[in-house]
C-alpha positions, 0 to 999 in steps of 0.5 A: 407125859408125866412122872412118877416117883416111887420110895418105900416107907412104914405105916406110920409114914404113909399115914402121914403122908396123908396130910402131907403137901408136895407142890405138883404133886399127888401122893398115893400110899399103897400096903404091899406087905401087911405082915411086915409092915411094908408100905410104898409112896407113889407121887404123881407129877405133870413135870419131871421133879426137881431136886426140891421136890425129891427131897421133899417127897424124901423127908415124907419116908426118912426111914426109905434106905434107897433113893426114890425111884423116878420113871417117866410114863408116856401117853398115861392119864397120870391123874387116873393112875394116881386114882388108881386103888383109891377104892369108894369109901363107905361111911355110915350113909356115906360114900366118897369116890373119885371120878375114876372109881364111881360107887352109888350111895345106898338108899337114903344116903349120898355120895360125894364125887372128891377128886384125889387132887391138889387138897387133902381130904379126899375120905381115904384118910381115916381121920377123914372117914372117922370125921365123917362117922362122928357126924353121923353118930351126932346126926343119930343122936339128934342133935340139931346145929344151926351154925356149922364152922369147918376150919382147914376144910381141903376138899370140902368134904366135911363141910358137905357132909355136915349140910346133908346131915343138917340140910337148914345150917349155915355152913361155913368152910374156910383154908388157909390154902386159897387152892384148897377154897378153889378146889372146895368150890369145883367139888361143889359144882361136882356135887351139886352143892351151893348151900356151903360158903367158902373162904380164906382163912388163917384158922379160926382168924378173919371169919367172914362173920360178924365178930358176935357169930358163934358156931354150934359146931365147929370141925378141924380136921387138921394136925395135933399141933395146930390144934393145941396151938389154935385152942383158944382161938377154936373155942373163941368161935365155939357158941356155949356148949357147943360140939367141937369135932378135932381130928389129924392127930395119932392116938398118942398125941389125943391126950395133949389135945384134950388137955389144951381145950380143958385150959379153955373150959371144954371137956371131952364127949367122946373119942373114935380110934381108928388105926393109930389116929383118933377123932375127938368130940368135945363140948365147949363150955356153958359160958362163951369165951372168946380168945385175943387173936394176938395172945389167946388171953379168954375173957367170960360172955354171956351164955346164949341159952343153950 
């Protein structure tokens, strides 16, 4: 037995409700009406919600003017029915799919099985698949990364994708969320992949690394506000010159973003829009800094030649 609950919500809302976390629960945003804008929220739960999960799946809609619909679905797989409409994702050499929908990669490309499940990034979202579009334009491009940092990594696909496109690097992935490292490694499992190191981590903070390690390119898929509050810290980690790939934040907020990493000497490589969200690719600065991890103070280090 299961459940599911149901509310109405805006477009905006429901793109958020893409980075959003409700214990037990796997939410789906589904269009129902692209004229008017009307979009739904469709929460998959194993056990009936308490008043705690309501009015946590209710803050996700403030703009819903009617109470959420709970009903009871009896003798249902309630993980295929919150799979349900999540179509592949087809990114450049890219294709991302649940286990209930199964798409094949094209020729010389791969496909990632990602459960719509207990963490984010599942591809579906577009700060996810506009990820995935920058790595492939940095693959294009010809650049060659040898350390791979993906900080707040969800499922683990970015990371996985980085390792296909730069099969040699050391791929790091690190959460907050110890549930998000679980799930990271049994989509590893999933996929065949063991070339990807896992760990818990607050942030750029704690990395199982030498504290000398600098990465060539660092990704953070996560929200504008903790991007601009870990500035420091990410281009702490960054190596000299290094490719910073920031994504989660609305295009309105991509300029906050840009100015917080300037204060720490990056400057702006490019921007990708899509829909209202946008996915930055800065370079971090010829000499490597390194921040306080109590007070962001920078101090200078030596350049490492690149």
């Amino acid at each position: 037995m299961s459940w599911k609950v149901t509310l109405a919500c805006t477009r905006d809302e429901a793109e958020l409700a893409g980075d959003a976390e409700v214990p037990g629960a796997v939410i789906v945003a589904t269009e129902e009406d692209e004229a008017a804008g009307r979009w739904r929220l469709d929460a998959y739960l194993e056990d009936a919600p308490d008043e705690e999960a309501l009015a946590a799946l209710k803050a996700l809609a403030p703009s819903a003017r009617l109470d959420p619909a709970v009903e009871r679905l009896e003798d249902q797989d309630w993980v295929t029915l919150s799979q349900a409409g999540l179509e592949p994702i087809r990114e450049g050499r890219f294709v991302v799919h649940t286990p209930a929908c199964p798409a094949e990669a094209p020729a010389g490309g791969r496909a990632f099985v990602i459960d719509a499940g207990r963490a984010f990034g599942t591809g579906h979202h577009e700060t996810t698949a506009g990820c995935l579009a920058m790595l492939e334009t940095l693959a294009a491009d010809a650049e060659r990364f040898e350390r791979v940092a993906d900080l707040g990594t969800g499922t683990g696909l970015l990371a996985f994708a980085a390792l296909e496109l730069w099969p040699d690097a050391l791929v790091l992935a690190t959460d907050i969320d110890p549930v998000a490292i679980e799930v990271a490694a049994e989509n590893m499992v999933a996929n065949g992949i063991d070339g990807v190191q896992l760990a818990v981590a607050d942030g750029a903070r704690d990395l199982p690394v030498a504290a000398d390690t600098a990465f060539d390119l660092v990704i953070a898929n996560i929200l504008a506000g903790p991007l601009v509050a870990m500035a420091a810290e990410i281009a702490g980690v960054a190596g000299a010159g290094a490719a910073i790939l920031l994504a989660g934040l609305l295009s309105t907020q991509a300029d906050a973003v840009v100015a917080a990493y300037a204060v720490q000497g990056c400057s702006e490589r490019r921007r990708l829009v899509r829909g209202d969200w946008t996915i930055l690719l800065l370079r971090a600065p010829d000499v490597r800094v390194a921040a306080d991890a109590a007070g962001g103070d920078r101090r200078g280090w030596e350049t490492d030649g690149r």
